[in-house]
N, C-alpha and C positions, 0 to 999 in steps of 0.2 A: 260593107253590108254583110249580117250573118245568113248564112246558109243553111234552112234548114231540111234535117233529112227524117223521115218516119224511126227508123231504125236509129238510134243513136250507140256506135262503136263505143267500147269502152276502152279509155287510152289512160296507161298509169304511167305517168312520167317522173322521173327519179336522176334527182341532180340536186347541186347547189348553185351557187357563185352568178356570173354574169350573163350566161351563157342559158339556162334553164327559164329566165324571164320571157326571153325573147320567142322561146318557143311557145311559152304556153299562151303569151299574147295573141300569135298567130291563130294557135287554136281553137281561142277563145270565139274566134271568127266564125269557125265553123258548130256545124252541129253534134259536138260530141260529149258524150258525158266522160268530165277532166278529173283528173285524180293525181298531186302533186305530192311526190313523197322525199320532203327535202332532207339535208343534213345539215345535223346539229353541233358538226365538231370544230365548229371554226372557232378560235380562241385570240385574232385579234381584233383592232381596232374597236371600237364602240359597242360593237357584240360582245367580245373577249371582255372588255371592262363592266359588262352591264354581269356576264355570267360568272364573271369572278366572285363581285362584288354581291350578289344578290344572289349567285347559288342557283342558275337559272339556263334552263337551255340560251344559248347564241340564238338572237332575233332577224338577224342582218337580213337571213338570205329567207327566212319566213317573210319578215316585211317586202321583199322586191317580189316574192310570188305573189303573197297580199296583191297588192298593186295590179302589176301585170293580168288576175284574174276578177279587176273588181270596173264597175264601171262610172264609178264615182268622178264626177265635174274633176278638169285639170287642174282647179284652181285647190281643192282639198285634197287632190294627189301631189301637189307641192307642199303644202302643207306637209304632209303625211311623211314627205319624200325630203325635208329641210334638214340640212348642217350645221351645227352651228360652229362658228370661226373658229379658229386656233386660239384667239386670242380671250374668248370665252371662260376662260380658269376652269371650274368644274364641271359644267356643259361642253367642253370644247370635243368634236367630231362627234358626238351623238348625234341622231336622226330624231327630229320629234319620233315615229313611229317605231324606231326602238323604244324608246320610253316611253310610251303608250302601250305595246306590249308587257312592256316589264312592271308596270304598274299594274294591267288585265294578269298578269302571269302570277304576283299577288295576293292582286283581292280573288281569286280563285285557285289558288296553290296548286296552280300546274299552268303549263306554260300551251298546253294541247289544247284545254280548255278556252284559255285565252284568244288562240286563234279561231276555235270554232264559232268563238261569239263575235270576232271578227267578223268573219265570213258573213256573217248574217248584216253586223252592222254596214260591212262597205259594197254590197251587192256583191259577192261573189260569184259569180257561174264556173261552178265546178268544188272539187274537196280537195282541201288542204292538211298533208300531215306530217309532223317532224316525224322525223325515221324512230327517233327515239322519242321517249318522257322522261327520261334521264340526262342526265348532264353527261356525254361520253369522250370520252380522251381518244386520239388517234395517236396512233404507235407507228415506227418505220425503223426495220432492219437495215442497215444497208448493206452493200457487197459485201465491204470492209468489214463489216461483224460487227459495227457498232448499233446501237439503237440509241434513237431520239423519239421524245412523247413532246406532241404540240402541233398544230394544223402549222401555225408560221414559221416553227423552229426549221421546220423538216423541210421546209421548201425554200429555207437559208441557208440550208449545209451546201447545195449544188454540190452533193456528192451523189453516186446513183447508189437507187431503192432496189431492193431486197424484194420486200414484201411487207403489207401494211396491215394494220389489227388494233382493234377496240375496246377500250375498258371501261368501265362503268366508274368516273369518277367520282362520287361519291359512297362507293359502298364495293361489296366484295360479291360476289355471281357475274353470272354473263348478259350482256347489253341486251335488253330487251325492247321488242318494238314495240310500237305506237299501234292502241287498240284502232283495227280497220286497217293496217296497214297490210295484214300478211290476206287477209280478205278480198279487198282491191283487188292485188297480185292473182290471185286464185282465179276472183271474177274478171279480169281483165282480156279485151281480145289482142290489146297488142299494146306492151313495155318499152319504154322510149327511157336509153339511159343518156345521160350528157344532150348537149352540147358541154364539155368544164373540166376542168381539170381533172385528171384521170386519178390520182393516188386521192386529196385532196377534196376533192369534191361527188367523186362517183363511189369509189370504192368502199371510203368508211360507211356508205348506208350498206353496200353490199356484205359488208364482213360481221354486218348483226347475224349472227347466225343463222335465225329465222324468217330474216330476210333473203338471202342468200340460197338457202334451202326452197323459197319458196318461188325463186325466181328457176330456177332448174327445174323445178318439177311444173313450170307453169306450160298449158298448152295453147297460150299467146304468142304473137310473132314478136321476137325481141330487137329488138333496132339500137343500133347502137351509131349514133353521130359524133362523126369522127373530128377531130379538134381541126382546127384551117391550118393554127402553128404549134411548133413546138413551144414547150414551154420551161425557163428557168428553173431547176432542180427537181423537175419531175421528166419528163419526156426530153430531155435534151438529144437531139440527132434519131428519133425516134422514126419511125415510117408508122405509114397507116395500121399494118399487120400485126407492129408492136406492141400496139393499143389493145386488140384482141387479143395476141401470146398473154398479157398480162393479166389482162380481165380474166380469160381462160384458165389461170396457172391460177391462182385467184380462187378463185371456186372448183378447181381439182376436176375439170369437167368443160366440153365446149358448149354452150349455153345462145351464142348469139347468132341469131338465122339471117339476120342484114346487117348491111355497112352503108351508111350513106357518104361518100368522099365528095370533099369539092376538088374539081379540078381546073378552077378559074385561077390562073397566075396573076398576083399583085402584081400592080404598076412597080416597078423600080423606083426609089427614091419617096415611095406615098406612106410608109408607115411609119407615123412621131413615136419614135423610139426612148424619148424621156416621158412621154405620156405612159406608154402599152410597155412601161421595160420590164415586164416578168416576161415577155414573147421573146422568141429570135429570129427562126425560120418555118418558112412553111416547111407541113407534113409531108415526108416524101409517101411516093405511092410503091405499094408493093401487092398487084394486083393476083400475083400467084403468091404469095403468103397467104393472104385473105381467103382465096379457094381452098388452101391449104387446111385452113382452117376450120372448113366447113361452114364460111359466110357465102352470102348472096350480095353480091356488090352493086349498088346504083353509082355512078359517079356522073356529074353535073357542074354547072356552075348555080352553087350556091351560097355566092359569094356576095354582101354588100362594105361599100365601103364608106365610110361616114366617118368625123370629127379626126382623121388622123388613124384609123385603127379599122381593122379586119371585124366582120362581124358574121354570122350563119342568116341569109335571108330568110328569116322567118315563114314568110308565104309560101316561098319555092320549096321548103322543107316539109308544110304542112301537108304539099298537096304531092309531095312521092306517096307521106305515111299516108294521107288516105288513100292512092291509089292500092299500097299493100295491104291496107285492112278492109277495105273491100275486094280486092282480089282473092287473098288468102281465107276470108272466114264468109264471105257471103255470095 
C-alpha cells in the first residue's frame, strides 16, 4: 500500500545494474518525488550490441528502472522484460524492451527522449535519466599502470583498479550530462548512490564532471549503500570503508554523510555461486575507517535472501532513508 505524505522529499538516486531497481521499487511505495539518474557505460550483452550497432546509449539498465518505476499489469512487464533464446540467431539475448527503446531512441534521435515518452507511456511515478545523451566509454588505470576502456573488459582483468574516467565515445570534449540531471542534484533533499557495483556502475556517472561537481556542492544528505559482497575484479577483499576511500579519492573530496551496512551474516552453504559468480565474499566491516571518514553509520540487517543469491531488502532500506530525510531536512 503507498504511503502518502503532504510534503513529498526529494530523492535522486544514482546507480546502474541489479541493485538500483530494487531500490527504487521500494520507493515507489512511498510518497516521494523519484529522480533516477542511471548509467550508460555498459557495453555488454544485448545493450552493448544494440549500442554498438545503432550508435545509441546502452538500454539494459534504463529498461529495469523503466519497470521497477512503472505500474503497468505483470502480464506487459513480461512482456517488456522477455529474452529471447540463445538459439534465436539475430534476436538471441535481446529484451523485447531493449528493442522498443532503440526503436523510441530512433524515431526521436536521442535515446533521453525515448525514455521520457516512456515514462509517460508505462505510468511512471517518478523521473527517469541517463547520466549522459552520449554514448560514454568507461576507462580503468590499474595499479600496474596499465589502462583498459570497456565496462566488461575491466571487470575481466581481476587485476586491481587505479581509478576510473570517461570519454565521450563518439566525438572529442568532455562527457556531458543529461538536461535535468545537474538540476535534480541541486533540488534534491537527499542522493542515494548504489546499492551496484562500485567502479562499474556508480562511479562512471560520477566522473561526468558536472555530475561530480554537482554532487559535492549539493546541500542534500548523500547515502551511500554499501554493497553485501565483494565483488570479482572490482572490490575484491574490500571492507565497507574501502567503498568510501574510493568514492572519496574519486572526487578529490569527502562528499558522503551516511553509510548504510548490512550486518546480517549469510547462512553458510546458501549462495549458488555458478549463478551470482561475479560475488565472493561478504563486505567486511571497518566501522572506524568509516568514522574516519567523516560518515555516519546505520548498520542493520538488511539482508533478503531469495533464488540462491544475496539481495539489499528494499523496504528495510527505504524506511532508514526516510527516517534520515526527515530527520535531517524537516
Amino acid at each position: 500500500m503507498k504511503t502518502y505524505r503532504i510534503r513529498k522529499p526529494k530523492i535522486v538516486v544514482i546507480g546502474g545494474g541489479t541493485g538500483l531497481p530494487v531500490i527504487l521499487k521500494a520507493l515507489r511505495n512511498q510518497s516521494a518525488d523519484i529522480t533516477a539518474i542511471v548509467t550508460v557505460a555498459d557495453d555488454g550483452g544485448s545493450s552493448g550490441l544494440l549500442r554498438e550497432s545503432m550508435k545509441m546509449s546502452p538500454p539494459g539498465d534504463l529498461r529495469n528502472v523503466l519497470v521497477s518505476l512503472s505500474d503497468m499489469p505483470q502480464l506487459v512487464e513480461d512482456i517488456f522484460q522477455y529474452r529471447f533464446r540463445d538459439e534465436d540467431d539475430f534476436l538471441a539475448n535481446h529484451t523485447i524492451g531493449n528493442l522498443i527503446i532503440a526503436a523510441l531512441s530512433e524515431m526521436r534521435n536521442s535515446t533521453y527522449e525515448a525514455i521520457q515518452l516512456l515514462t509517460k507511456f508505462m505510468h511512471v511515478d517518478g523521473h527517469i535519466y541517463p547520466a549522459s545523451e552520449q554514448s560514454m566509454t568507461l576507462h580503468a588505470k590499474f595499479e600496474d599502470g596499465t589502462i583498459l576502456s570497456g565496462e566488461s573488459a575491466i571487470a575481466k582483468a581481476r587485476k586491481n583498479i587505479d581509478y576510473v574516467y570517461v570519454s565521450n565515445t563518439d566525438g572529442d570534449g568532455p562527457v556531458e550530462p543529461s538536461r535535468k540531471v545537474v538540476s535534480a542534484i541541486e533540488e534534491a533533499d537527499m542522493v542515494v548512490l548504489g546499492p551496484g557495483s562500485l567502479y562499474t556502475s556508480i562511479l562512471p556517472n560520477l566522473m561526468i564532471e558536472k555530475i561530480g561537481d554537482a554532487l559535492v556542492r549539493s546541500h542534500a544528505e548523500v547515502v551511500y549503500i554499501c554493497n553485501i559482497m565483494t565483488q570479482k575484479g572490482e572490490t575484491e577483499q574490500f571492507s565497507d570503508a574501502d567503498h568510501i576511500r574510493v568514492l572519496h579519492r574519486h572526487l578529490k573530496t569527502p562528499f558522503i554523510d551516511t553509510v548504510l551496512v548490512n550486518t546480517e551474516p549469510i547462512p553458510d552453504g546458501y549462495m549458488d555461486f555458478e549463478i551470482y559468480d561475479e560475488y565472493l565474499v561478504q563486505v567486511r566491516h571497518d566501522f572506524q575507517g568509516l568514522r574516519d571518514e567523516g560518515c555516519r553509520v546505520i548498520s542493520a540487517d538488511f539482508l533478503e535472501l531469495r533464488d540462491g543469491g544475496v539481495f539489499h531488502d528494499g523496504n528495510k532500506v527505504v524506511e532508514e532513508l526516510f527516517r534520515l530525510v526527515f530527520g535531517t531536512k524537516y
